[in-house]
C-alpha positions in Angstrom: 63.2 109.8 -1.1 62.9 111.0 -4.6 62.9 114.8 -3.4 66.0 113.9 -1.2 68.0 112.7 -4.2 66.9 115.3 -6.5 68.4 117.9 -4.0 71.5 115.7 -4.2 71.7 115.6 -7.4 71.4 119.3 -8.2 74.1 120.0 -5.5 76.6 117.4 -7.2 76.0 118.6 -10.5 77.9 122.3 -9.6 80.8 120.0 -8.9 81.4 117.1 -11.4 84.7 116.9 -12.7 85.3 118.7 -16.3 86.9 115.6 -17.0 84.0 113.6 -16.4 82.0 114.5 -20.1 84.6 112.6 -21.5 84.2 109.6 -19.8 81.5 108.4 -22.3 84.0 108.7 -25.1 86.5 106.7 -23.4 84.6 104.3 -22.5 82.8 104.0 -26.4 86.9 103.5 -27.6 87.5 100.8 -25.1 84.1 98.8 -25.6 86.0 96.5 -28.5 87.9 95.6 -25.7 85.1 95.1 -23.2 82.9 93.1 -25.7 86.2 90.7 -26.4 86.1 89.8 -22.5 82.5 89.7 -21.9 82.1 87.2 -24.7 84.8 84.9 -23.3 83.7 85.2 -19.7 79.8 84.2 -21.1 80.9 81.2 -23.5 83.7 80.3 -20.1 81.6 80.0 -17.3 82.8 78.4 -13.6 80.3 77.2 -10.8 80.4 78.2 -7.6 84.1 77.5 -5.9 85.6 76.3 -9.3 86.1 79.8 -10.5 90.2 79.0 -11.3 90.6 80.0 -15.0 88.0 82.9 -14.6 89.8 84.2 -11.3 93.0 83.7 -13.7 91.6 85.9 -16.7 90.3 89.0 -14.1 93.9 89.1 -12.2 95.4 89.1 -15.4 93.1 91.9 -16.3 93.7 94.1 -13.2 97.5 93.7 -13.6 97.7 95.4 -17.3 95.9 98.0 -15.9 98.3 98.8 -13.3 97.3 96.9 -9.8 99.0 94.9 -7.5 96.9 91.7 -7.5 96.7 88.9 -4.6 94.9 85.8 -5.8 93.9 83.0 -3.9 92.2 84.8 -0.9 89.4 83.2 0.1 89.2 80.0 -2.3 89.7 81.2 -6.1 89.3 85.3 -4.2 91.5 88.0 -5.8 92.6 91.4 -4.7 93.4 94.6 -6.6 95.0 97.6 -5.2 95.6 100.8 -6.7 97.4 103.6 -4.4 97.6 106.8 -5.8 98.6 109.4 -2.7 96.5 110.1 -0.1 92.8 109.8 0.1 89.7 108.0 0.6 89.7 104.1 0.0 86.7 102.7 -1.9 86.3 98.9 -2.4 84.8 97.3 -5.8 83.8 94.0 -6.0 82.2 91.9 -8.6 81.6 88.1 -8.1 82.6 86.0 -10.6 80.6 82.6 -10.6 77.9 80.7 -13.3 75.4 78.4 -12.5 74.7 75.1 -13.1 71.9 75.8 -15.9 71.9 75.1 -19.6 71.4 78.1 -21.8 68.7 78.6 -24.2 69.2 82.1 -25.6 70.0 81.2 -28.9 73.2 83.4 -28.7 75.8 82.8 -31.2 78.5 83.3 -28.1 75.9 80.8 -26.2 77.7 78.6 -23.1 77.9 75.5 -24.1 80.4 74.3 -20.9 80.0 71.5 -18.6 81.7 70.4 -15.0 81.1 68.2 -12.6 79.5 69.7 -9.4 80.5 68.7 -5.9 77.9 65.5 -5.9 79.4 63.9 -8.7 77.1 65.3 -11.5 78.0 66.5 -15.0 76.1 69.8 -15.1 75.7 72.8 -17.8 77.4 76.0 -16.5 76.0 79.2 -17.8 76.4 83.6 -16.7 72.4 83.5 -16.0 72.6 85.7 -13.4 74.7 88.4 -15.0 78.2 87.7 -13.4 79.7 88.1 -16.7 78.6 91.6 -17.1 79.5 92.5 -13.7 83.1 90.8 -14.0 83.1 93.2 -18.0 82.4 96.6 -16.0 84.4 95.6 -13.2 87.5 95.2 -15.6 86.1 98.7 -17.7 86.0 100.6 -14.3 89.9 99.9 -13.5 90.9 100.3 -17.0 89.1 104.1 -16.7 90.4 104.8 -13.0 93.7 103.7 -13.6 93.6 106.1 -16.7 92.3 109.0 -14.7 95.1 108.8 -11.9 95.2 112.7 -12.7 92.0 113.2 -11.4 91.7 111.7 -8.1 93.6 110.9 -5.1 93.2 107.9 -2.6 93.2 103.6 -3.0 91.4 101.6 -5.1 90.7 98.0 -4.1 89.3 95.5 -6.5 87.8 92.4 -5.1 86.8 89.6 -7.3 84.8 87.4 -5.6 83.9 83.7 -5.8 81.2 81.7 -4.5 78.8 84.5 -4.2 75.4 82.0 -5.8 76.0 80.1 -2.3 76.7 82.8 -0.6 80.7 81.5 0.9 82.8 83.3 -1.0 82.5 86.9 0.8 83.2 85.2 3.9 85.5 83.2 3.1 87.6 86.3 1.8 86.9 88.6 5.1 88.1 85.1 7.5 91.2 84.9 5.2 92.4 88.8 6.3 90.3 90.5 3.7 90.2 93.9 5.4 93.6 93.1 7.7 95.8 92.3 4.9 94.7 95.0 2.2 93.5 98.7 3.0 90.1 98.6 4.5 87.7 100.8 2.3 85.6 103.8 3.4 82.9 102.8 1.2 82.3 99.4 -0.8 80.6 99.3 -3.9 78.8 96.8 -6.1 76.4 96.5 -8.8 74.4 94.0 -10.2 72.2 93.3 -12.9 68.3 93.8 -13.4 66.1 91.9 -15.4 63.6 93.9 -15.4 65.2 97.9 -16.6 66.2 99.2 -19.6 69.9 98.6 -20.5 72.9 101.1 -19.3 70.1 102.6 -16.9 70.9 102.2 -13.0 68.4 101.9 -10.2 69.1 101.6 -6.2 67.0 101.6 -3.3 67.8 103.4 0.1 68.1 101.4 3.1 67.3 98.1 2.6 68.2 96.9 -0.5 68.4 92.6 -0.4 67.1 90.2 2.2 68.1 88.3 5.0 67.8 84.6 3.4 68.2 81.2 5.2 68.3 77.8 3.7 66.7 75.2 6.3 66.2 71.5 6.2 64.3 69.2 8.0 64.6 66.0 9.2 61.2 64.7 10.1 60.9 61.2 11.7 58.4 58.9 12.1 57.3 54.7 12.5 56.8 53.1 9.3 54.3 50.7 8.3 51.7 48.9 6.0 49.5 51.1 4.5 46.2 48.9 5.7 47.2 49.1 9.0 47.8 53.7 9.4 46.8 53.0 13.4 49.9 51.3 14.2 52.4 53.9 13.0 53.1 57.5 13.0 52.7 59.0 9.6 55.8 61.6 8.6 53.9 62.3 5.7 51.0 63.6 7.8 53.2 65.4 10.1 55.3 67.1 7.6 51.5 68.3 5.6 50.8 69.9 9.2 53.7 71.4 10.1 53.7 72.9 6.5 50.1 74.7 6.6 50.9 75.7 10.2 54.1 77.5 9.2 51.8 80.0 7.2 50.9 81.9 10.3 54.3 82.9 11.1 53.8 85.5 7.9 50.0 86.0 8.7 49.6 85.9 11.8 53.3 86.0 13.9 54.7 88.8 11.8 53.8 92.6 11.7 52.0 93.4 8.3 54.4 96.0 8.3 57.4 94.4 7.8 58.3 92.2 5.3 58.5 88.3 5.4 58.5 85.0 3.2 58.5 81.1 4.6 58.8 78.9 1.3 59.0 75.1 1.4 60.1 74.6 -1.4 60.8 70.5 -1.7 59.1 68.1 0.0 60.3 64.3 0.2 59.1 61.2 1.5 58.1 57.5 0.9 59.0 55.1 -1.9 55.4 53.1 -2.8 51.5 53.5 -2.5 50.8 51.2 0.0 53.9 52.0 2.4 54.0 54.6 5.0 57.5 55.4 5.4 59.7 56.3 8.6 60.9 59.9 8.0 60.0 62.8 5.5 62.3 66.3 4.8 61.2 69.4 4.0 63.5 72.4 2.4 62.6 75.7 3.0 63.6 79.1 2.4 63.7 81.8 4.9 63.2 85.3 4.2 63.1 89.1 6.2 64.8 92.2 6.2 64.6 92.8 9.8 67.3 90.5 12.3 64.8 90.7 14.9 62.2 89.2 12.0 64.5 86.8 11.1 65.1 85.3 14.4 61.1 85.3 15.1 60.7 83.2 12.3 63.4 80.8 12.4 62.5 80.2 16.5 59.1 79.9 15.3 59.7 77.1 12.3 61.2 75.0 15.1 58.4 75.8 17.9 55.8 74.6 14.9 57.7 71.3 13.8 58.5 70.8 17.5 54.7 71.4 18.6 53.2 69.1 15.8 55.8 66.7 16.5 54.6 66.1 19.9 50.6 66.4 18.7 51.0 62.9 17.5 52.2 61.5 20.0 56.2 61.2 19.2 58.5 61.2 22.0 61.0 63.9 22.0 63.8 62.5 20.5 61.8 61.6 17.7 61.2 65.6 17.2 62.2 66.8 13.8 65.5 68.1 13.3 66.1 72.0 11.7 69.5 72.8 10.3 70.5 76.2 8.6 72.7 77.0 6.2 73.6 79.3 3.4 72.4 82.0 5.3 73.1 85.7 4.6 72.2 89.0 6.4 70.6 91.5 4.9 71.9 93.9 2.1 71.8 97.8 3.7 72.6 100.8 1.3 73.6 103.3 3.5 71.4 106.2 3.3 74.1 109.1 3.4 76.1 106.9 0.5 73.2 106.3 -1.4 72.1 109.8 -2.1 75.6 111.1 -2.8 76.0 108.4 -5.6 72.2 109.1 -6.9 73.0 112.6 -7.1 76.5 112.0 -8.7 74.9 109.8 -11.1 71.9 111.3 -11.8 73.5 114.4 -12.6 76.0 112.8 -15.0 74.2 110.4 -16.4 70.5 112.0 -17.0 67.4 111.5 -14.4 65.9 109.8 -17.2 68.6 106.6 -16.6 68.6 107.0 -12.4 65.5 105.2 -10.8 64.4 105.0 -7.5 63.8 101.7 -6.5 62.3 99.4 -3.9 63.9 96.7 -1.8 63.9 93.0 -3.0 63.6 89.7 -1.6 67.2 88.0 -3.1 69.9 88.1 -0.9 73.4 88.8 -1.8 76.7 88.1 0.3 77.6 91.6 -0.2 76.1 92.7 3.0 79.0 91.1 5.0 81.4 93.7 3.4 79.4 96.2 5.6 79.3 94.3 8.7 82.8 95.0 10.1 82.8 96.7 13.7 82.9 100.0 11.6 80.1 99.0 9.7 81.6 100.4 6.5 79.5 102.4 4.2 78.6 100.3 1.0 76.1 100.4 -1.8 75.0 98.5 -4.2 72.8 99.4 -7.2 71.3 97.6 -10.0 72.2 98.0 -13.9 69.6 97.1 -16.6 70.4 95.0 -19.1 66.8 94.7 -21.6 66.6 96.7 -24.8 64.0 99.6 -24.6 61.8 98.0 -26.6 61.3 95.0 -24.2 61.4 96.9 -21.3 58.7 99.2 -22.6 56.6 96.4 -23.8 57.1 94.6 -20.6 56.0 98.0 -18.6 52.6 97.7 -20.6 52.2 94.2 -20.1 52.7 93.1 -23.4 55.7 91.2 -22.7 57.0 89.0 -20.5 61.0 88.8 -19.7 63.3 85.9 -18.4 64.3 86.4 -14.8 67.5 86.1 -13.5 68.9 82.4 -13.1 66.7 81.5 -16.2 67.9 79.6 -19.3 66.7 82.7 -21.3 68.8 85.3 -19.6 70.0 87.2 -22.3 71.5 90.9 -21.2 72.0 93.3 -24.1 75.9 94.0 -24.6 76.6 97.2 -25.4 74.4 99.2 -23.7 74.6 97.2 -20.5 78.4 97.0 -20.3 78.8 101.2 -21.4 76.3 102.0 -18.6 77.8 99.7 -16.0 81.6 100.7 -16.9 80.2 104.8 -16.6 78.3 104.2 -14.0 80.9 102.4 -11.9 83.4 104.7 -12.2 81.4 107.6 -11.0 80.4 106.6 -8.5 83.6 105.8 -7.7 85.0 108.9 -8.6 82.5 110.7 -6.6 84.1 109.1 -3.6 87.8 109.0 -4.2 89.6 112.6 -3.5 90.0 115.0 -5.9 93.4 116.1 -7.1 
């Protein structure tokens, strides 16, 4: 692949805009700006579906720059559109919701907001996965498009979305007339950011980029009793043990060792004393492929298991334990022909030094339904470091070891980060858009 993108890369270079070398600067006059909203969208975060105030802030955003703005599509969904004659339409969409975990960075702009979740609970709300750096370059990239009308020709359409950390709010937007009501792109884009690479770098991966990921829950029954007396029930505890170690095979031995597959179970449940056996157990488990055929094989084959053990002990069949799934989402797919134009666009703009190849993961993103329209729209998206280079080397040698994404400790560098993300955005974007 690397070879492929090289050749792309040196074939772009010849026709980069003269207009692009100034990007850079632009973009290092506007970061006062940028680092104003970044810092309020960290120390403001929203959960998933209660993204109100944050929708409110980007709409706001896009409008001073010069977009017609729809809000409310899709739950707290907003839509920015940018015409500017005729030409390609590319899509840009960032998501816009925090998590329910307390920060620990030590910040002085740490999040310090609470909210009550959807059970009732007072949680801590905080940007650990990044959404407040993708929502800071999403903003940057319109700012700089909407500056450079001159140089390109075509539709912009902005899509802040909600909901994406439980994976509704894409399709929530695309059920509410997403691509009916507003021009339907050519290409989508995205980005989103790494834990793992040096800030302002970019990295993408060809093909498969995210995984297919199902949630699934299971209700396993059984017949209580005394804990002296195991012969006269039917132990859920025992049953749910089984159906656990048996559901290992569908990796080892049900799934080709060429492609890719995870089964987690992830909580188990059951009982309330030592000496009781209780009447019903549930397992939670997570559900990962790249493949749909894969996906299917293992999600017919977690029911054939619990089914199958289910009857080994005797229980009749409507005792049989009971699989639902949710939060699912398909897999992420970079278009190959997209991905190398944008590698090569980037890599010939922004140095091959701070454009990595890089391989699929196993997170899943809601992104992929953008793509999966009966045209099967082109998208991408690619990842943006956020860790100072002296982390991220020290990390490379082992030396160090970094927070993830989702973790209390989640700390992206600003600067860097949000200049690499706001450049690397709108290149790519340019790349796509017609020229004048």
């Amino acid at each position: 692949m690397k070879k492929i993108l090289l050749g792309a890369a040196i074939a772009t270079a010849l026709t980069l805009p003269a207009m692009a070398d100034d990007l850079k600067s632009a973009i290092a006059q506007d970061y006062g700006y940028l680092e104003a909203l970044y810092t309020h969208l960290h120390l403001n975060p929203e959960i998933s579906l209660q993204e109100e105030k944050t929708a409110a802030r980007i709409a706001s955003e896009l409008r001073a720059a010069g977009f017609d703005v729809t809000e409310n599509v899709g739950g707290h969904g907003l839509v920015g559109v940018l015409k500017n004659g005729k030409g390609p339409t590319v899509m840009i969409r960032a998501d816009m919701d925090g998590l329910p975990v307390k920060e620990q960075t030590g910040l002085p702009y740490s999040s310090t907001a609470t909210t009550v979740d959807d059970k009732g609970e007072t949680v801590p709300v905080m940007h650990a996965c990044g959404h407040d750096v993708h929502m800071t370059s999403f903003v940057g990239t319109a700012r700089r498009l909407a500056a450079m009308k001159d140089e390109w020709r075509g539709t912009v359409v902005m899509i802040g979305q909600p909901a994406e950390e439980r994976v509704l709010g894409a399709e929530a937007m695309i059920e509410e007339g997403l691509f009916k009501k507003f021009p339907k792109p050519d290409h989508n884009l995205a980005l989103h950011v790494s834990a793992t690479m040096k800030a302002g770098d970019v990295g993408m991966a060809k093909g498969y980029a995210l995984a297919n990921v199902d949630t699934v829950d299971m209700a396993i029954k059984g017949i209580g009793g005394h804990g002296a007396y195991p012969h006269t029930t039917k132990d859920p505890v025992v049953l749910a043990s089984q159906i656990v170690v048996a559901l290992q095979t569908l990796v080892s031995r049900e799934t080709s060792p060429l492609d890719s597959a995870v089964v987690t179970v992830g909580s188990i449940h059951a009982g309330t004393k030592h000496n009781i056996i209780s009447d019903g157990a549930h397992l939670q488990l997570t559900v990962r492929s790249y493949k749909d055929d894969v996906r299917k094989r293992l999600l017919d084959g977690i029911k054939r298991i619990s089914e199958a053990q289910a009857m080994s002990i005797g229980l009749p069949e409507d005792m049989w334990p009971v699989m639902t799934v949710s939060e699912s989402t398909p897999a992420t797919y970079n278009d190959p022909a997209l991905t190398e134009k944008v590698f090569g666009t980037l890599e010939a703009k922004l140095g091959a030094g701070r454009v990595h190849v890089l391989s699929p993961v196993m997170g899943a993103e809601d992104f992929a339904l953008y793509s999966r329209t009966e045209e099967k729209i082109p998208s991408l998206i690619f990842w943006l470091g956020t860790v100072s280079a002296e982390d991220a080397a020290a990390a490379a040698k082992g030396e160090k070891k970094l927070p993830s994404l989702h973790s209390s400790s989640f700390a992206p560098v600003p600067e860097p980060t949000l200049k690499g993300g706001v450049e690397a955005m709108t290149t790519a974007a340019l790349s796509l858009l017609g020229k004048k």
